[in-house]
MIDOSE-1310 file (N, C-alpha, C; in nm, 2 decimals, decimal comma, always signed):
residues 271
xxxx	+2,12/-3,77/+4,78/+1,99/-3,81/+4,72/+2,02/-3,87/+4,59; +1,94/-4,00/+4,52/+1,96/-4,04/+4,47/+1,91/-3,99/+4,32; +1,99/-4,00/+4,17/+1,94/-3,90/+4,07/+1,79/-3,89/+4,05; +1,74/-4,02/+4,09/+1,62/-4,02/+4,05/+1,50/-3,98/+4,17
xxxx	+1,57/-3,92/+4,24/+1,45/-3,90/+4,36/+1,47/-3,74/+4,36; +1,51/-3,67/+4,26/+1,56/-3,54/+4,31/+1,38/-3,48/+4,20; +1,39/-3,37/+4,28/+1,25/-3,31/+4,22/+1,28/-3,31/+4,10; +1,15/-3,26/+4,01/+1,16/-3,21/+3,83/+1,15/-3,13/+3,81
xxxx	+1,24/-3,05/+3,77/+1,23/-2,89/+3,69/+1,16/-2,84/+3,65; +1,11/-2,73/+3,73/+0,98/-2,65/+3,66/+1,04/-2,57/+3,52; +0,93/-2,57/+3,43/+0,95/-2,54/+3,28/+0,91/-2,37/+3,29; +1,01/-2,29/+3,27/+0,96/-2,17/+3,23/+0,95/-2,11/+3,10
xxxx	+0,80/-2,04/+3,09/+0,82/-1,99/+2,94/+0,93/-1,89/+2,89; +0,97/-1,91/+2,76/+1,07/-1,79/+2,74/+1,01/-1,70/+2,62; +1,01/-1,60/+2,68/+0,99/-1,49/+2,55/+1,02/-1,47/+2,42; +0,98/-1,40/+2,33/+0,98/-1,39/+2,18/+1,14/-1,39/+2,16
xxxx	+1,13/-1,25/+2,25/+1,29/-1,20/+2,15/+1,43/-1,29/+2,22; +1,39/-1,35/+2,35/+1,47/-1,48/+2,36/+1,51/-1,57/+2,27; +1,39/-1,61/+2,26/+1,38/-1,74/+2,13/+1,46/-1,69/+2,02; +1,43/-1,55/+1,98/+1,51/-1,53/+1,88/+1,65/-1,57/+1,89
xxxx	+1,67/-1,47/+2,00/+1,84/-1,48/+1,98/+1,91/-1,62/+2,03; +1,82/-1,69/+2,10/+1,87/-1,85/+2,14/+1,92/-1,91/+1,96; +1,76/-1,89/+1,88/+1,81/-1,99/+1,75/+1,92/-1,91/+1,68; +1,96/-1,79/+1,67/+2,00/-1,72/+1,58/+2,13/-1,78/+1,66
xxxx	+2,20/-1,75/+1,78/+2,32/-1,79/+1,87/+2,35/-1,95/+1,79; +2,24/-2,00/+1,87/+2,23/-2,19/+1,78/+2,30/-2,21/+1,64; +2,22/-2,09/+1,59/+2,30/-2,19/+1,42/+2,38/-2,09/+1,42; +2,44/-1,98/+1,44/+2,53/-1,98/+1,48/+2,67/-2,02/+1,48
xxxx	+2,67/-2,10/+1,60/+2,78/-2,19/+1,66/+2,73/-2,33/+1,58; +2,62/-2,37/+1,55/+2,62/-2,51/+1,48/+2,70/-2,46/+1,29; +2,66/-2,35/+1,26/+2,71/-2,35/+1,13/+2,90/-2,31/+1,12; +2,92/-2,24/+1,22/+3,11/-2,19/+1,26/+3,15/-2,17/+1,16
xxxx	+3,17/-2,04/+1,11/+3,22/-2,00/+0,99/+3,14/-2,06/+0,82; +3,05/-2,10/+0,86/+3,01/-2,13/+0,73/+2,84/-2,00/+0,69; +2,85/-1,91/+0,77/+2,77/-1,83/+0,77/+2,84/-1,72/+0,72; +2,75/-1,63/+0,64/+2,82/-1,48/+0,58/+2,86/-1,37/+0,69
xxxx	+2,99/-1,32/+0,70/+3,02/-1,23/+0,73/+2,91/-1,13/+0,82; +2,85/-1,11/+0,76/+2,72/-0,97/+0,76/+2,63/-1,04/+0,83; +2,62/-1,20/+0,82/+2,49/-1,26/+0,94/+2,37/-1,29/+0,85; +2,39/-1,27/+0,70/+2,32/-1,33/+0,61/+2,30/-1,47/+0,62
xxxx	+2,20/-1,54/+0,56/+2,15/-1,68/+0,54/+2,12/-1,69/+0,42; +2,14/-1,81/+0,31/+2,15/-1,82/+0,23/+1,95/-1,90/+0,25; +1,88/-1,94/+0,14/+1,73/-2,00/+0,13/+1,76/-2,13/+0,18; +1,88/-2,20/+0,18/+1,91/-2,36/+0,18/+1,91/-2,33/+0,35
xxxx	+1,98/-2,27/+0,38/+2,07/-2,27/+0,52/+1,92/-2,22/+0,61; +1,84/-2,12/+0,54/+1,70/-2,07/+0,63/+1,60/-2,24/+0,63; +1,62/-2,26/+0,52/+1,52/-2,43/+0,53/+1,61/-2,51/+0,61; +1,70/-2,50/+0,63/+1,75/-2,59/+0,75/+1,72/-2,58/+0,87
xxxx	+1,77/-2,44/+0,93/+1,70/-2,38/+1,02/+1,56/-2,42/+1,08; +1,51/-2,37/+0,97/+1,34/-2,41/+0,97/+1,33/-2,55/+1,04; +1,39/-2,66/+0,95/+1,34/-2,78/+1,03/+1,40/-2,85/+1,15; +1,54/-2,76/+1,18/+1,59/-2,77/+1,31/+1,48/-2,74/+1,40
xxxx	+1,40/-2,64/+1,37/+1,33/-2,61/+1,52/+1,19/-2,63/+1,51; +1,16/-2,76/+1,38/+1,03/-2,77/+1,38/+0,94/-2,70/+1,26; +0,98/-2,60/+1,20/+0,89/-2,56/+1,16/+0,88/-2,61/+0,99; +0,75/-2,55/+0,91/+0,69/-2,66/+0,82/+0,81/-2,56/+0,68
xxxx	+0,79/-2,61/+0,56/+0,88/-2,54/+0,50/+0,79/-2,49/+0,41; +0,67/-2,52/+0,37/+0,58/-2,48/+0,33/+0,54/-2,30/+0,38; +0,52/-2,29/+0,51/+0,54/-2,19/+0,57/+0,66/-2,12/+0,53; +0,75/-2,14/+0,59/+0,87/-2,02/+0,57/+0,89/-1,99/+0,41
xxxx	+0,82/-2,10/+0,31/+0,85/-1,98/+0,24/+0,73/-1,93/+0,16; +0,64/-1,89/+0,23/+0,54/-1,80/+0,23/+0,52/-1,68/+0,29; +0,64/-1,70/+0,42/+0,70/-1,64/+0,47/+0,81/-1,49/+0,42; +0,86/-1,60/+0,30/+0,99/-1,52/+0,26/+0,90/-1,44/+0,11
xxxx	+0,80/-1,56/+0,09/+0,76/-1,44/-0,03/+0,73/-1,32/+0,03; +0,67/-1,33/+0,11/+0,57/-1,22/+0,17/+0,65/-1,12/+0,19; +0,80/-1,17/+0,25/+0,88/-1,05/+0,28/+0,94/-1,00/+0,17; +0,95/-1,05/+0,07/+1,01/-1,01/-0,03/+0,91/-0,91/-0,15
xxxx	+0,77/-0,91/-0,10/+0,68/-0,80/-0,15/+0,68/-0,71/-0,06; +0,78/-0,69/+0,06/+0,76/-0,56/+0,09/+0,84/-0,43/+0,00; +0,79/-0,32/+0,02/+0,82/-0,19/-0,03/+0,87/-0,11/+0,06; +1,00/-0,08/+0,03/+1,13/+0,02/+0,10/+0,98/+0,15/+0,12
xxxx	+0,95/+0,15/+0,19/+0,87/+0,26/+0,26/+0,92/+0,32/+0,39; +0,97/+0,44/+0,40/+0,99/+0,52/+0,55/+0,92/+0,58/+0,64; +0,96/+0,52/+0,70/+0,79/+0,58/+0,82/+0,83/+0,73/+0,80; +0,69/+0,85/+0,73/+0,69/+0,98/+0,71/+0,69/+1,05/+0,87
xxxx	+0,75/+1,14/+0,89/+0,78/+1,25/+0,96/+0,73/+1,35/+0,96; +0,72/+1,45/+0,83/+0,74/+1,54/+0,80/+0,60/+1,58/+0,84; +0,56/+1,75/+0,80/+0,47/+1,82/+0,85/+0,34/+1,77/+0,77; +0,37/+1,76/+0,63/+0,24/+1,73/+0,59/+0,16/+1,60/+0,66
xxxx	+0,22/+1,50/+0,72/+0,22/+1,37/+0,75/+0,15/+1,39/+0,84; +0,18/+1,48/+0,95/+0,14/+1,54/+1,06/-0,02/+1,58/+1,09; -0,03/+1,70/+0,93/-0,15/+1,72/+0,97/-0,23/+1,70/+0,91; -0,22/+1,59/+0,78/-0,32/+1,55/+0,67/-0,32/+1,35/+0,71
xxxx	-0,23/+1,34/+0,73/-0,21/+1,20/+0,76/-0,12/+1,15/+0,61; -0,11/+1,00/+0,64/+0,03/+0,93/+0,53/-0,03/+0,94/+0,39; +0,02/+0,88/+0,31/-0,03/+0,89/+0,17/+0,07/+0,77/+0,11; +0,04/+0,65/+0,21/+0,09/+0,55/+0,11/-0,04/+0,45/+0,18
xxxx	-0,08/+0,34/+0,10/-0,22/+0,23/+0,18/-0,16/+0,13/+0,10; -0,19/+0,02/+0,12/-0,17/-0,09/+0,10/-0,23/-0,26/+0,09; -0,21/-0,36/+0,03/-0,29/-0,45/+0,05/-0,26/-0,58/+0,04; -0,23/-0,69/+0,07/-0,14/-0,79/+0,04/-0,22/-0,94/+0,03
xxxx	-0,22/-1,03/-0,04/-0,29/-1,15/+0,01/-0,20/-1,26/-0,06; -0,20/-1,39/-0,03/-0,19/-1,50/-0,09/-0,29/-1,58/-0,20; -0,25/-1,62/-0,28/-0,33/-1,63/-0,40/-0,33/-1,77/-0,51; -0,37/-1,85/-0,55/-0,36/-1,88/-0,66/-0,30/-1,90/-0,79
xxxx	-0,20/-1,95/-0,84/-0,18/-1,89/-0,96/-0,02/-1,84/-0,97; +0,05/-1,78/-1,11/+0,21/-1,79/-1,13/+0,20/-1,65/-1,13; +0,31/-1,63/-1,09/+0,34/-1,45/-1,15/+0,29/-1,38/-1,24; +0,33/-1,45/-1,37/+0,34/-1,45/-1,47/+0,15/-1,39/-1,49
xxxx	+0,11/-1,51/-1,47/-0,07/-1,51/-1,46/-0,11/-1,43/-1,38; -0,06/-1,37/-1,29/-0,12/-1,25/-1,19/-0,12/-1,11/-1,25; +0,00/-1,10/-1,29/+0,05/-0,97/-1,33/-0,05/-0,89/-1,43; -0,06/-1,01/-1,52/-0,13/-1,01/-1,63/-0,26/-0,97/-1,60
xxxx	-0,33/-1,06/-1,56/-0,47/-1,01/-1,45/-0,49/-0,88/-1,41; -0,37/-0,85/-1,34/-0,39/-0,72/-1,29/-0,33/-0,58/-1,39; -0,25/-0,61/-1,44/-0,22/-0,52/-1,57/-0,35/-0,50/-1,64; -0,41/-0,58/-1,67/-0,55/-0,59/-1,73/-0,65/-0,53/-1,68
xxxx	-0,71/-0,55/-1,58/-0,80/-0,45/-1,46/-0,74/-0,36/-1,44; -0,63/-0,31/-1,40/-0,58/-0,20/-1,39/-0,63/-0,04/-1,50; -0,57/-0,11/-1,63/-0,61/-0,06/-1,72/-0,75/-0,04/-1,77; -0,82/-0,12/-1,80/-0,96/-0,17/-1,86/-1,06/-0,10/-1,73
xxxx	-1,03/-0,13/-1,60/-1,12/-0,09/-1,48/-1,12/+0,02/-1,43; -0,99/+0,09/-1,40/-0,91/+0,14/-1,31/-0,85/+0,30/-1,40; -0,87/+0,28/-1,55/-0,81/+0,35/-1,58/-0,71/+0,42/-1,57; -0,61/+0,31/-1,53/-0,48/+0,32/-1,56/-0,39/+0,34/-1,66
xxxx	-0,25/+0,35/-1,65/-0,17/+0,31/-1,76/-0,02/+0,26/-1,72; +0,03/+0,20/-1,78/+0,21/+0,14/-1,72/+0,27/+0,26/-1,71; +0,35/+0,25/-1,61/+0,44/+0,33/-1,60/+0,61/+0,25/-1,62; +0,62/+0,22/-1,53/+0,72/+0,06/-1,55/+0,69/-0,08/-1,54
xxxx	+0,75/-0,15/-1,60/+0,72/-0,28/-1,57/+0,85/-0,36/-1,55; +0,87/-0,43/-1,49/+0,95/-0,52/-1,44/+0,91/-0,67/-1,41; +0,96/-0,78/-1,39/+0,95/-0,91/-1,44/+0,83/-0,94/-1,33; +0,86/-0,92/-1,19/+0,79/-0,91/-1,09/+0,67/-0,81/-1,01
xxxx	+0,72/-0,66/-1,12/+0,65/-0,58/-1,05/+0,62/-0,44/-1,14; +0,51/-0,43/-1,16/+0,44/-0,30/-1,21/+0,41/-0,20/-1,16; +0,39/-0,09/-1,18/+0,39/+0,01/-1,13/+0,32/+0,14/-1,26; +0,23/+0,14/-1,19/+0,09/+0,22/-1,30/+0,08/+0,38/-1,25
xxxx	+0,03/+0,45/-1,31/-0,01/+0,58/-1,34/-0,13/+0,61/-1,37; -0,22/+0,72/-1,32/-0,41/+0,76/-1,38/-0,34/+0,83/-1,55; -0,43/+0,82/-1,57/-0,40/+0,83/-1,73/-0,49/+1,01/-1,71; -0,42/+1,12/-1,75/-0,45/+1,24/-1,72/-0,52/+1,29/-1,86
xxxx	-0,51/+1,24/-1,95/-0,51/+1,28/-2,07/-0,72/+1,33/-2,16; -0,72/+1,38/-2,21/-0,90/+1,36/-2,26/-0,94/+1,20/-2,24; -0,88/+1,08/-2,30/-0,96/+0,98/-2,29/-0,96/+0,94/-2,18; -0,84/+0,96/-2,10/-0,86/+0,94/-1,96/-1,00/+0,93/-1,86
xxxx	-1,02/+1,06/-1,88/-1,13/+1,16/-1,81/-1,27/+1,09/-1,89; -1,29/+1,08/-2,04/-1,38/+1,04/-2,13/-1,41/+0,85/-2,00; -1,28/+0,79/-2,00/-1,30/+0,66/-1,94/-1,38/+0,66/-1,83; -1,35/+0,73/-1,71/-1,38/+0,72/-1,58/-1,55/+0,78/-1,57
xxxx	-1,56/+0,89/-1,72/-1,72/+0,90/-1,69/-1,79/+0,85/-1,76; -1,79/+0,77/-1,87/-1,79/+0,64/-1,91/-1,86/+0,52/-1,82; -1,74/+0,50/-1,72/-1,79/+0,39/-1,65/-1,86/+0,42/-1,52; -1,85/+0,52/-1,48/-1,95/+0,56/-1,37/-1,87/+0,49/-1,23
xxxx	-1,79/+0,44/-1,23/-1,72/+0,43/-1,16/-1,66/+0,54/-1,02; -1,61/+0,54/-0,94/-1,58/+0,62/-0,82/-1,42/+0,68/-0,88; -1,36/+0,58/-0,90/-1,23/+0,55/-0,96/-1,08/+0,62/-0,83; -1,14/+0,55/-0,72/-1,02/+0,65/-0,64/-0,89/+0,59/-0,65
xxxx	-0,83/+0,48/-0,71/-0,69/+0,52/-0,77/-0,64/+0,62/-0,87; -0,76/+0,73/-0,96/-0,67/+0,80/-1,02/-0,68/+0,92/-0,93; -0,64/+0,89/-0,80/-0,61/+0,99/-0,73/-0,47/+0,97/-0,71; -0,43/+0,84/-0,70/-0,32/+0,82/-0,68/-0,21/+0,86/-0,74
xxxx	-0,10/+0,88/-0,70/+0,03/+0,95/-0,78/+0,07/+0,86/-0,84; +0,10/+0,71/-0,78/+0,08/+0,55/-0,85/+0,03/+0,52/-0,76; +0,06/+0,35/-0,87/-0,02/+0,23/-0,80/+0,09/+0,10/-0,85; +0,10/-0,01/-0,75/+0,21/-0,04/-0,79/+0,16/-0,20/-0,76
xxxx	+0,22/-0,28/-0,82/+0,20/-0,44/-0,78/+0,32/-0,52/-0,77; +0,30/-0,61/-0,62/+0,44/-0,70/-0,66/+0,41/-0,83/-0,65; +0,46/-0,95/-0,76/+0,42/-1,08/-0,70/+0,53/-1,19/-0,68; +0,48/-1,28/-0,61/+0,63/-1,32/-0,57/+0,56/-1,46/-0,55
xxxx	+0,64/-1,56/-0,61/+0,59/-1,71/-0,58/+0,64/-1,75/-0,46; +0,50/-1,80/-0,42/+0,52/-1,91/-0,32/+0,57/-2,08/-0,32; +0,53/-2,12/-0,45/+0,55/-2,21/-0,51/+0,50/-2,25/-0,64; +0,50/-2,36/-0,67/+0,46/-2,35/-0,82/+0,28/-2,32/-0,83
xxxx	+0,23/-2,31/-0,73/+0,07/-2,31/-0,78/+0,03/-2,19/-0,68; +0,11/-2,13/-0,58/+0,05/-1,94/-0,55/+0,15/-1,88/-0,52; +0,12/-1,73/-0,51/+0,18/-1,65/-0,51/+0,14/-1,54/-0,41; +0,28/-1,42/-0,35/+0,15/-1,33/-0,25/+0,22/-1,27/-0,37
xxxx	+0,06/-1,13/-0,32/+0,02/-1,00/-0,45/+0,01/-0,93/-0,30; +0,13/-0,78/-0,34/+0,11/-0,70/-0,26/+0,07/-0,55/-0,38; -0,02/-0,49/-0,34/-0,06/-0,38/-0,43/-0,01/-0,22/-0,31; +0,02/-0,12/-0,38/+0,07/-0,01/-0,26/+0,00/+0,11/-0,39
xxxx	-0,06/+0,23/-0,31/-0,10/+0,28/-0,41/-0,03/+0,46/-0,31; +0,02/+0,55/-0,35/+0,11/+0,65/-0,30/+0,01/+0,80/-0,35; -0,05/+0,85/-0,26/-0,16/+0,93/-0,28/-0,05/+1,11/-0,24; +0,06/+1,08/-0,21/+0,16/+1,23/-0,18/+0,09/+1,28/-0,29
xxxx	+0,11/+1,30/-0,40/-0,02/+1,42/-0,53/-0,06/+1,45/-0,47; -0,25/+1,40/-0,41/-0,33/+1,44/-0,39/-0,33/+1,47/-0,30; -0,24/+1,47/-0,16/-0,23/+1,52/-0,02/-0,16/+1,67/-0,03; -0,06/+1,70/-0,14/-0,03/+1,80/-0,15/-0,14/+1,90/-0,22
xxxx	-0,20/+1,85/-0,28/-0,28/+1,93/-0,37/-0,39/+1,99/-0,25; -0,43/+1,93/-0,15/-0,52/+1,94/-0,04/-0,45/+2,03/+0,02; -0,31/+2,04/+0,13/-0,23/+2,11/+0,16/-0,27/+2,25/+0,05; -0,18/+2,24/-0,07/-0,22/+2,38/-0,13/-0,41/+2,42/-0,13
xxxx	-0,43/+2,41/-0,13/-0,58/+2,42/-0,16/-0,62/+2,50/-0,01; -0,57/+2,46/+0,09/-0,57/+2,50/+0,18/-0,54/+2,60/+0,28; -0,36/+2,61/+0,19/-0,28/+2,75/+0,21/-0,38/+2,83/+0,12; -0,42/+2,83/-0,01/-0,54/+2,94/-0,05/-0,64/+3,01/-0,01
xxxx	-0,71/+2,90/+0,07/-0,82/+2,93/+0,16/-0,77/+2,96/+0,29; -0,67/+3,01/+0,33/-0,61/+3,08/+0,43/-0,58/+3,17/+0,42; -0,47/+3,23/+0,32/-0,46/+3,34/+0,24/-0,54/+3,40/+0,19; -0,62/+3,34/+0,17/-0,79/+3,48/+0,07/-0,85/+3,53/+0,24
xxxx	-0,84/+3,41/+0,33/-0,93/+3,47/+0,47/-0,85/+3,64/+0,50; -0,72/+3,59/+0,46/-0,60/+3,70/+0,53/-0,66/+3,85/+0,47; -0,65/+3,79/+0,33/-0,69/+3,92/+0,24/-0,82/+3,97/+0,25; -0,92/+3,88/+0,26/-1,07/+3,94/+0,31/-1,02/+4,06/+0,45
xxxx	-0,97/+3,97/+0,58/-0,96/+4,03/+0,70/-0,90/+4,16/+0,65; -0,84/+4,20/+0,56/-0,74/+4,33/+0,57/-0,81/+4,38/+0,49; -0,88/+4,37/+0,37/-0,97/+4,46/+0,30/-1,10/+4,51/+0,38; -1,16/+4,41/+0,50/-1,24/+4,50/+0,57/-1,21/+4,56/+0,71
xxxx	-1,03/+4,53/+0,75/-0,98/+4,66/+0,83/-0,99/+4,77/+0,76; -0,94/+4,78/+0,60/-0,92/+4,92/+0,58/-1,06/+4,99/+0,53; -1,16/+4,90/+0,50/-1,25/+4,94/+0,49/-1,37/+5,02/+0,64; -1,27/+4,98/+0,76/-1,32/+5,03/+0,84/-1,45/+4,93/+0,93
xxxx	-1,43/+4,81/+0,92/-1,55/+4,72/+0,89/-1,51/+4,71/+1,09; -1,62/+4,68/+1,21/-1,55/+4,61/+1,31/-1,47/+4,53/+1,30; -1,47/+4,54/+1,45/-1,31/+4,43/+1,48/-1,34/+4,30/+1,42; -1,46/+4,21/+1,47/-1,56/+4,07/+1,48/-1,58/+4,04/+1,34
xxxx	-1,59/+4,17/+1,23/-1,59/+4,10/+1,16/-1,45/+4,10/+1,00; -1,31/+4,21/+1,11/-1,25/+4,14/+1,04/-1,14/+4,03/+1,07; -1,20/+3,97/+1,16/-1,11/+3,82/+1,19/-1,15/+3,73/+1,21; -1,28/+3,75/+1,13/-1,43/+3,63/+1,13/-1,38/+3,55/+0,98
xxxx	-1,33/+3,62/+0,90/-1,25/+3,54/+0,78/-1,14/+3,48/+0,81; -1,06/+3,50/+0,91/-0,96/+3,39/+0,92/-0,95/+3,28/+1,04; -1,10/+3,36/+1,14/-1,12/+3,28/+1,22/-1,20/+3,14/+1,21; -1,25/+3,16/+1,08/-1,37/+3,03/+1,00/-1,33/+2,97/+0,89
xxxx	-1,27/+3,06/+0,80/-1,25/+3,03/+0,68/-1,10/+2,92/+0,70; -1,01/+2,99/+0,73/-0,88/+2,89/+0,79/-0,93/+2,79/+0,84; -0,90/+2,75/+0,97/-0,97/+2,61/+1,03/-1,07/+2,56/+0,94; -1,18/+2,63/+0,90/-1,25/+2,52/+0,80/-1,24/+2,49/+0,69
xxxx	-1,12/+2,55/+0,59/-1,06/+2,47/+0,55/-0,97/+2,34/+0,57; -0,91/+2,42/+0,66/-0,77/+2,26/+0,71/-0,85/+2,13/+0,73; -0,98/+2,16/+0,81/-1,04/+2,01/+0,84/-1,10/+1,98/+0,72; -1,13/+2,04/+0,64/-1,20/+2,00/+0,50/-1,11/+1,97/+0,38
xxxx	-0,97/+2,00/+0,43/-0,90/+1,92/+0,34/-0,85/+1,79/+0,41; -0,78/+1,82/+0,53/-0,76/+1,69/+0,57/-0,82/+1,59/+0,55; -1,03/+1,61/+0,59/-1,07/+1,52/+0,55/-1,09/+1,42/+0,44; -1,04/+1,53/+0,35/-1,07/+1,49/+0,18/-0,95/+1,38/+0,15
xxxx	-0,85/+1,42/+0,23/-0,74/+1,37/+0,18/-0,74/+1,16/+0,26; -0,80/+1,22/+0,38/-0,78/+1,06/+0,45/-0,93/+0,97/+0,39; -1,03/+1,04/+0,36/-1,15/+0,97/+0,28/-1,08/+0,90/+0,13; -0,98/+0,99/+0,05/-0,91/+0,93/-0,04/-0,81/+0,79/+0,00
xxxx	-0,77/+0,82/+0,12/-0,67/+0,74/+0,15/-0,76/+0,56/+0,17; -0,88/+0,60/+0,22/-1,01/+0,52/+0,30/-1,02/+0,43/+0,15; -1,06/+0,50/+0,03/-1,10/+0,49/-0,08/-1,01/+0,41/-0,14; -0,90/+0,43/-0,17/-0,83/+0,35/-0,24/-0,77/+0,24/-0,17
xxxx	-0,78/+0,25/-0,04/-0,72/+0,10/+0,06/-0,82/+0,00/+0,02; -0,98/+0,06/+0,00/-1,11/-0,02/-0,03/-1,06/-0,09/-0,18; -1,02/+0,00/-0,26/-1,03/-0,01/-0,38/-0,89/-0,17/-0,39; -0,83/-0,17/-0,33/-0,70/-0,24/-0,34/-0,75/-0,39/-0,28
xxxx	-0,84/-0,37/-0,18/-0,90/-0,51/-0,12/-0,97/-0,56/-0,20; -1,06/-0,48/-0,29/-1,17/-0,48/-0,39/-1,08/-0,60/-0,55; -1,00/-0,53/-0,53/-0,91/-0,60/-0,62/-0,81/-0,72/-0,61; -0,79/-0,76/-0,52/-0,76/-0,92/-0,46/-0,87/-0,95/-0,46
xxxx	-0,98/-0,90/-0,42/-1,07/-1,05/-0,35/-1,14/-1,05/-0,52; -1,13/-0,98/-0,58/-1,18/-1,02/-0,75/-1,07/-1,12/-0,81; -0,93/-1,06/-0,78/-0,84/-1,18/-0,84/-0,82/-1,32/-0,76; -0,87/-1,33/-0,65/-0,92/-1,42/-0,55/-1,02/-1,53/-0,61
xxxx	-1,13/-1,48/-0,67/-1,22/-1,54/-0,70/-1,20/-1,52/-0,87; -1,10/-1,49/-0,93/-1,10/-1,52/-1,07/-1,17/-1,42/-1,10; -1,23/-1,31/-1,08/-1,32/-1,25/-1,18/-1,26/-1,13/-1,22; -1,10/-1,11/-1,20/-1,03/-1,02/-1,27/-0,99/-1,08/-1,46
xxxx	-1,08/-1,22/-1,48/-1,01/-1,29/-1,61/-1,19/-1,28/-1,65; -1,25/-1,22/-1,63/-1,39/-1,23/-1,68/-1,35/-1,12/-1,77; -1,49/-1,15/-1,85/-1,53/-1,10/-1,97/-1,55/-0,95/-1,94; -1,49/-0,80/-1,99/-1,55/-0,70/-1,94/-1,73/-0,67/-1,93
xxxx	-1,76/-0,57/-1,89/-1,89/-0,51/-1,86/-1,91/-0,39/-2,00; -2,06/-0,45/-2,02/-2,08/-0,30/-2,10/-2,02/-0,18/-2,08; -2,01/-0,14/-1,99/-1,95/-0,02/-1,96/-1,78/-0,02/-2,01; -1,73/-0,11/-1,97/-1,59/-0,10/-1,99/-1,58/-0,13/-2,15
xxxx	-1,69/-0,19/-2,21/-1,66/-0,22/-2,36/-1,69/-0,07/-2,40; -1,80/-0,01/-2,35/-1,82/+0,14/-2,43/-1,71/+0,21/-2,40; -1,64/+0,20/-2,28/-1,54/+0,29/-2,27/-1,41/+0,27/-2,36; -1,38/+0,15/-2,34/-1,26/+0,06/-2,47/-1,29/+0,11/-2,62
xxxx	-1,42/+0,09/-2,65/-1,44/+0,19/-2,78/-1,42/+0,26/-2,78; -1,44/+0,39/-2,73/-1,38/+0,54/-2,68/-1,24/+0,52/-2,71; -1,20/+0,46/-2,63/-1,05/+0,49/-2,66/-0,96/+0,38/-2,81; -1,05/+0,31/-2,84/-1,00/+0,22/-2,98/-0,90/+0,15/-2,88
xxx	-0,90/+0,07/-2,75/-0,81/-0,04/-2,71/-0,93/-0,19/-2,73; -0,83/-0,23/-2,75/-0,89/-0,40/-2,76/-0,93/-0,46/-2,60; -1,01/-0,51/-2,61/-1,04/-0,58/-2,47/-1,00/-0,71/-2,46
């Protein structure tokens, strides 16, 4: 049969993790020894890549920012994890603007809003603290505010250019404090049921009602802390979105609010 009379090949789709390892095999063998040992890619050698197989470079490295504001976080295990739920939330967007200018932004609100304070700072990334202190407490009732980052144990920001005119802003706020504090709070209210139950055994009290304190009091605590603890978690994920979409729209460089000016008095900081 002649080449051109033979049927046409039907096109089958190929799956994700195909694709993968087809391009990864590809450059590969097209780069032969000029790739690192370990299977690393250098930024030059990933933009090549990129437009070997089409894609925009604009993308990938919005891409690479974005990966590069992740946070070494381990998926939790452990018991508390279990039965209060995680105590890290998170938030991330693409944005507007240089590092430099973000940071600032949010260093700023952080403080001024949020009643924060620095814990570290680093060229890229901050990492805040609730300010525990009298003016602390004087701020937050001050502003009337909800304030559920000073539940947080931190609060942390990373930004990463995309190019010369945005950046992503990943914010992570780590609430382990305040989940343990729930946890204890809860072994209390467990232990007092224990001790109620055995001071009205010896007191001779019936059976019904001495195991009516650890039959109510326990369980309803656990769910009333749990809840407290994942409402906090609800709270500060709110609080984190709350805060891009203000540095989104610029209004983290606005003028403060009466409130935040009465409170700044309070504490003699400059606004």
């Amino acid at each position: 049969m002649p080449d051109d009379a033979r049927p046409p090949q039907v096109q089958t789709g190929i799956d994700r993790s195909a694709v993968e390892r087809v391009l990864a095999r590809a450059f590969e063998l097209q780069s032969a020894g000029s790739v690192d040992p370990e299977g690393r890619l250098s930024e030059t050698q990933l933009e090549a890549l990129a437009k070997e197989v089409g894609l925009d470079v604009v993308n990938l490295r919005q891409a690479l920012a974005e990966d590069r504001t992740r946070s070494i976080v381990t998926e939790e295990h452990g018991i508390l994890a279990s039965l209060y739920g995680g105590a890290a939330v998170s938030a991330q967007r693409t944005i507007r603007g240089t590092p430099a200018e973000v940071l600032r932004a949010l260093d700023d609100w952080m403080q001024r809003q949020e009643s924060l304070m620095v814990q570290r700072h680093f060229t890229d990334r901050i990492i805040w603290e609730a300010r525990r202190d009298l003016l602390g407490l004087v701020r937050r009732a001050v502003s009337g505010r909800g304030h559920a980052l000073a539940r947080a144990t931190s609060v942390s920001a990373t930004v990463v250019a995309v190019d010369a005119a945005r950046v992503v802003v990943r914010l992570d706020a780590q609430l382990t404090g305040h989940r343990t504090v729930m946890a204890q709070q809860n072994i209390a209210f467990g232990g007092a049921s224990l001790i109620a139950g055995g001071i009205l055994a010896a007191l001779n009290f019936p059976l019904f009602a001495v195991v009516a304190p650890a039959a109510l009091i326990g369980p309803g605590s656990y769910f009333i802390a749990r809840g407290a603890h994942r409402n906090a978690a609800v709270q500060a994920q709110l609080v984190l979105e709350q805060v891009l979409d203000r540095l989104e729209r610029r209004e983290a460089d606005r003028p403060p609010t009466l409130m935040s000016m009465l409170a700044a008095a309070v504490g003699g900081r400059k606004l």
